[in-house]
C-alpha positions as CSV (number, residue, x, y, z in Angstrom):
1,X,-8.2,13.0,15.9
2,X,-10.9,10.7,14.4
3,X,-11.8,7.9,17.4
4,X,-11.7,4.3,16.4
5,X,-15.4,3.9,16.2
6,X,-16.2,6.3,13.5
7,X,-13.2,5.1,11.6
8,X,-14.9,1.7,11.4
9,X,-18.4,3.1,10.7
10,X,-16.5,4.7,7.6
11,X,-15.6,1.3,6.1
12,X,-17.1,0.3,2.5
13,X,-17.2,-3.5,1.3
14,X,-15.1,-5.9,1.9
15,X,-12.6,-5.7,-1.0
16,X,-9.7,-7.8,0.0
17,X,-9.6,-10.9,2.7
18,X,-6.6,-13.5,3.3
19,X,-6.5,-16.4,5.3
20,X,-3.3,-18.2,5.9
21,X,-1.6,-16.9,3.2
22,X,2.3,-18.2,3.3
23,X,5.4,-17.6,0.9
24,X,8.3,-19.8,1.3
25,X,11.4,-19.2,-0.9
26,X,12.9,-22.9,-0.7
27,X,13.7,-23.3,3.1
28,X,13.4,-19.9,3.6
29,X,9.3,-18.6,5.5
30,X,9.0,-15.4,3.9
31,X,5.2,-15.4,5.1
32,X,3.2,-17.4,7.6
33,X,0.4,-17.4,7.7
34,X,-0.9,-14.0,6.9
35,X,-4.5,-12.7,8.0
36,X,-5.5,-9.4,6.5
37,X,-8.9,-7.6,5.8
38,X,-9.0,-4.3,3.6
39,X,-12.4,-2.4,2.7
40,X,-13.4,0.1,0.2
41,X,-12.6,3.6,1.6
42,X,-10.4,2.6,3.9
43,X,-6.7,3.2,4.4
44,X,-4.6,0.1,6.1
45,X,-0.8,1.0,6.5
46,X,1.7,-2.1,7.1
47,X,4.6,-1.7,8.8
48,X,7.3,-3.5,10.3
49,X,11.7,-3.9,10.6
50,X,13.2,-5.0,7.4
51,X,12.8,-8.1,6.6
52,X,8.8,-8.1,8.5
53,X,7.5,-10.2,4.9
54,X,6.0,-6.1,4.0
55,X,7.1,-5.9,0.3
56,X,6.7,-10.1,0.1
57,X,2.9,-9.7,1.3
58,X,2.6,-6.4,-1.9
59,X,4.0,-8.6,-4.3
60,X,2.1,-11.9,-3.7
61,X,-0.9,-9.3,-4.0
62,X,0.5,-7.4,-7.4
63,X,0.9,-11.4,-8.9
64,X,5.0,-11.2,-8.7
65,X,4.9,-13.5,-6.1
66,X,2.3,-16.7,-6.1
67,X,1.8,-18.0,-2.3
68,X,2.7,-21.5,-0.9
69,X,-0.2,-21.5,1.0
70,X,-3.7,-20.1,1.9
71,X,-6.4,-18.1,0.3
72,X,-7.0,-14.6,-0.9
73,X,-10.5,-13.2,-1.6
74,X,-11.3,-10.1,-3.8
75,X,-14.5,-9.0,-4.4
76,X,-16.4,-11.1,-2.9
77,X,-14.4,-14.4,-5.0
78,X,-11.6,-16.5,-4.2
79,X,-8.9,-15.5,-6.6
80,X,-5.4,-16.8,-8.5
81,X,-3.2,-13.7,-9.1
82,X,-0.7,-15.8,-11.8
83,X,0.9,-12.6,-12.8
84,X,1.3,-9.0,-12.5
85,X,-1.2,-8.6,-15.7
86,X,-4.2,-10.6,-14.1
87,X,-3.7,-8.7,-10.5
88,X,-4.4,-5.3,-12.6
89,X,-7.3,-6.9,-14.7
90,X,-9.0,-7.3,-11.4
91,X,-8.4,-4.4,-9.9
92,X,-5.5,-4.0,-8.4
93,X,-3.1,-1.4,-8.9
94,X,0.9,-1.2,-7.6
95,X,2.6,1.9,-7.3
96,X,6.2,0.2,-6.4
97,X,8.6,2.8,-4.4
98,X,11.2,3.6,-8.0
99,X,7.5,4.4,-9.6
100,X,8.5,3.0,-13.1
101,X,8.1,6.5,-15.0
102,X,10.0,7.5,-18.0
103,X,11.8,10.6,-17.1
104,X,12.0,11.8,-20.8
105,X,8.4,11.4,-21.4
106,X,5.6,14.2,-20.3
107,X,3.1,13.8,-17.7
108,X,-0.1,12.3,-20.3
109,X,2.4,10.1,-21.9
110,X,3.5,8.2,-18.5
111,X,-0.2,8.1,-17.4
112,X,-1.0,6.0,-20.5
113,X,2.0,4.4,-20.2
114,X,1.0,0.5,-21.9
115,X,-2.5,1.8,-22.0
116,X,-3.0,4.3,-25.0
117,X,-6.2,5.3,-26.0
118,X,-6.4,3.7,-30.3
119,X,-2.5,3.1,-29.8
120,X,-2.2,2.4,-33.7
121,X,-3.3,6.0,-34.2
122,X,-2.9,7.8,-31.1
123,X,-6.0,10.1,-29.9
124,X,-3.6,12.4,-27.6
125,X,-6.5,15.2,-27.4
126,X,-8.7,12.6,-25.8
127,X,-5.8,11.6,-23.5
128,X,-5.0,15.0,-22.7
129,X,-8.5,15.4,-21.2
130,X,-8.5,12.4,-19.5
131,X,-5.0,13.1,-17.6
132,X,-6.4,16.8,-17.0
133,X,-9.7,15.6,-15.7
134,X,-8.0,12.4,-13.3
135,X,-5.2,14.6,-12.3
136,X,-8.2,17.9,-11.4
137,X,-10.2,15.5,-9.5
138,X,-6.9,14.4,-7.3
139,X,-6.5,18.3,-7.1
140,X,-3.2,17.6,-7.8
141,X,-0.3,20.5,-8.3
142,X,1.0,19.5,-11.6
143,X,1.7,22.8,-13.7
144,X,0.7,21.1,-17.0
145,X,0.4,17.9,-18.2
146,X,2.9,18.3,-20.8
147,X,5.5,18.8,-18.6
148,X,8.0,16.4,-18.8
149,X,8.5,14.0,-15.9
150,X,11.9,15.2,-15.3
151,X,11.2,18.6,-14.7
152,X,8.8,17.4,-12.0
153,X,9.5,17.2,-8.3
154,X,9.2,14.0,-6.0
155,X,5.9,14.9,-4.7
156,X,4.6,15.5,-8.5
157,X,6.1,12.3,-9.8
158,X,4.6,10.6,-7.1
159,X,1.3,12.0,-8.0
160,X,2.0,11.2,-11.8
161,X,2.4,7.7,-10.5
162,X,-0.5,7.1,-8.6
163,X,-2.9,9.3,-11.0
164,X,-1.3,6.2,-13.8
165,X,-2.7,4.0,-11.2
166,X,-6.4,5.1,-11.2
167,X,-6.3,5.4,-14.7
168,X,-8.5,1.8,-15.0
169,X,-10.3,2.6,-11.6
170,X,-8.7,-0.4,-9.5
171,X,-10.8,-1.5,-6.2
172,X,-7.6,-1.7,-4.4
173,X,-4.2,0.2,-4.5
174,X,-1.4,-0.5,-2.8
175,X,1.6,2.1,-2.6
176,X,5.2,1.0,-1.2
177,X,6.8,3.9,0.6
178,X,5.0,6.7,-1.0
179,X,6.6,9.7,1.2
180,X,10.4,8.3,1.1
181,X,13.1,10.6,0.5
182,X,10.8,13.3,-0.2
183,X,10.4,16.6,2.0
184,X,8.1,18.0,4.5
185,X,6.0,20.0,1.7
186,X,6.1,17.0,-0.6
187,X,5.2,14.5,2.0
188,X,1.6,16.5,3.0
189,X,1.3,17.2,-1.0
190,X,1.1,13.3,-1.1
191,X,-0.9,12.4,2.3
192,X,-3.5,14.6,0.9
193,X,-3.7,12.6,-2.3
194,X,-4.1,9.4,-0.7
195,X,-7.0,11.0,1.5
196,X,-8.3,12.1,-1.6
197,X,-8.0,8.5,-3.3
198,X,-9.8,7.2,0.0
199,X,-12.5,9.6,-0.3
200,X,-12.8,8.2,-3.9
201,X,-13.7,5.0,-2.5
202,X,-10.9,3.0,-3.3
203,X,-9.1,0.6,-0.4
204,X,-5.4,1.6,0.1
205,X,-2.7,-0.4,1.4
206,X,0.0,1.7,2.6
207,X,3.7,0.6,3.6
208,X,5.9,3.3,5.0
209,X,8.5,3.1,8.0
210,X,7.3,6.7,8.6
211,X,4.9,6.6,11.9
212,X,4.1,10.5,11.5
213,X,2.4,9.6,8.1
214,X,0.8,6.1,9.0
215,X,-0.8,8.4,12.1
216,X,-2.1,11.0,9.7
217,X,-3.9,8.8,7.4
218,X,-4.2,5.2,8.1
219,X,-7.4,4.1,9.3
220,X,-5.5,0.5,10.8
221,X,-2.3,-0.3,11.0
222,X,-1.2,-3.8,10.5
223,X,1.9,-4.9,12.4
224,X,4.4,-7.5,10.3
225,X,7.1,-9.6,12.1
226,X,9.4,-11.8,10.7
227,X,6.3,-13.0,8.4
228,X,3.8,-12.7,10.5
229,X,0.8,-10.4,12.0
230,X,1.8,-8.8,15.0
231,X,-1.1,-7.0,15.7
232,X,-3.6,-4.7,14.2
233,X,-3.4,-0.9,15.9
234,X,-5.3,2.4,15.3
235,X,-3.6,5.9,14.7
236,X,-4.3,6.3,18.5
237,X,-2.6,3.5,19.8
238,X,0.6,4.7,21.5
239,X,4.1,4.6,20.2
240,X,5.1,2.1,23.1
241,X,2.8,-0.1,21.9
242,X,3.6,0.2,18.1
243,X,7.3,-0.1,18.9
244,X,6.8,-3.2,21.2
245,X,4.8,-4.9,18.4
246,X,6.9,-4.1,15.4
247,X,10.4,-5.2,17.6
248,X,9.1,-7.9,19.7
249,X,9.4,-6.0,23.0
250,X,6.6,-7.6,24.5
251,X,7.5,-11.1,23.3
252,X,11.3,-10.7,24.4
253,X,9.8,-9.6,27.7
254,X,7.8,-12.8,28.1
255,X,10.6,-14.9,27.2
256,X,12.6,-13.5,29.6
257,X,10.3,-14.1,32.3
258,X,9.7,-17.2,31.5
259,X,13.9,-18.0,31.3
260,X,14.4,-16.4,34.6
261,X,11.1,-18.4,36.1
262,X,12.8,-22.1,34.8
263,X,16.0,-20.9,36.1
264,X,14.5,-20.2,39.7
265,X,13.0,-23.9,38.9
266,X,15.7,-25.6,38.2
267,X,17.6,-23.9,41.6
């Protein structure tokens, strides 16, 4: 296993920065709060229970969601993500976990998806190439790229999806359960592909509830609860302390300390 240090020393520029970032939804705190740092070649995998503000914190990124509060640096500038649309203009790229492909459509035709080369008189040889040439470089194991998306297994589709995802080079990409429901094959088919997109030089945020994949590819792992950090941990950290971050063990713990220290108090 790679040690900490040389993870770091890996790390490109610094692509993404929040600071305080918050979400409220009326009364509701989705987010509070939120400090997070992401660099070129680097893979950082959030996790957390349901309801940890994980898919709130990809969405205010992808411009679904706008925040209530705080700042969020791209490149270098502070930035206003007003829509899905402007998000992907500057770079980043979304691969949601129902991966939005058209089943009856082939592989070439869901890469360019919205993004056809001279779409009033389609250059399908050129895109052809293109989806070959994207796809070859992710040394991905789709049989041909004519192949309809329906034919395709869940390790392929997700490997159609992200491959659509590159297709404008993005600085940052951000996948949302990229291994659910698929199977062991299928799940290292896919871990490999996002090593390959780090390698690429790209900054990936990753959020899976799968600890075995965070381990075997996340350079950090950022700890969500109930809307806020919780911690920031390395694939070598141990499961105790992962689970006590991600559940609140540790913060129970205190609390129950401190309960049991007014009660002897108050005696």
């Amino acid at each position: 296993m790679t040690d900490n240090a040389t993870k770091q020393s890996g790390r490109g520029e610094l692509v993404l920065s929040l600071r305080g970032v918050s979400k409220h939804f009326g009364a509701v705190s989705a987010l509070t709060d939120i400090e997070l740092d992401v660099h070129a070649g680097e893979v950082v995998a959030l996790v957390g229970d349901n309801g940890a503000g994980k898919s709130t914190l990809v969405k205010v990124l992808a411009g679904v969601h706008q925040p209530s509060a705080g700042t969020i640096t791209f490149g270098g500038k502070e930035v206003t993500l007003t829509n899905p649309a402007a998000a992907l203009d500057l770079g980043i790229a979304t691969v949601f976990q129902d991966l939005a492909l058209c089943e009856n459509l082939d592989v070439v035709a869901n890469i360019y998806l919205g993004r056809e080369l001279n779409p009033m008189r389609l250059d399908e040889v050129a895109m052809e190439v293109k989806a070959w040439t994207l796809l070859n470089e992710l040394s991905a194991r789709i049989p041909s790229v004519r192949d309809v998306v329906a034919s395709l297994s869940g390790g392929q589709r997700q490997t159609v999806a992200i491959a659509r995802s590159l297709l404008l080079d993005p600085k940052l990409i951000m996948l949302d359960e990229p291994t659910a429901a698929l199977g062991v094959a299928q799940t290292a088919e896919v871990l490999n592909l996002i090593e390959r997109v780090r390698d690429r030089g790209h900054a990936v945020i990753m959020i899976s509830h799968n600890m075995e994949d965070v381990r075997a590819v996340a350079d950090r792992i950022v700890v969500l609860r109930l809307g806020r950090n919780n911690g920031v941990f390395y694939p070598d950290s141990s499961n105790q302390e992962l689970v006590a971050a991600i559940t609140g063990a540790a913060e129970n713990a205190v609390s129950r300390r401190a309960g049991r220290r007014q009660s002897e108090l108050g005696a």
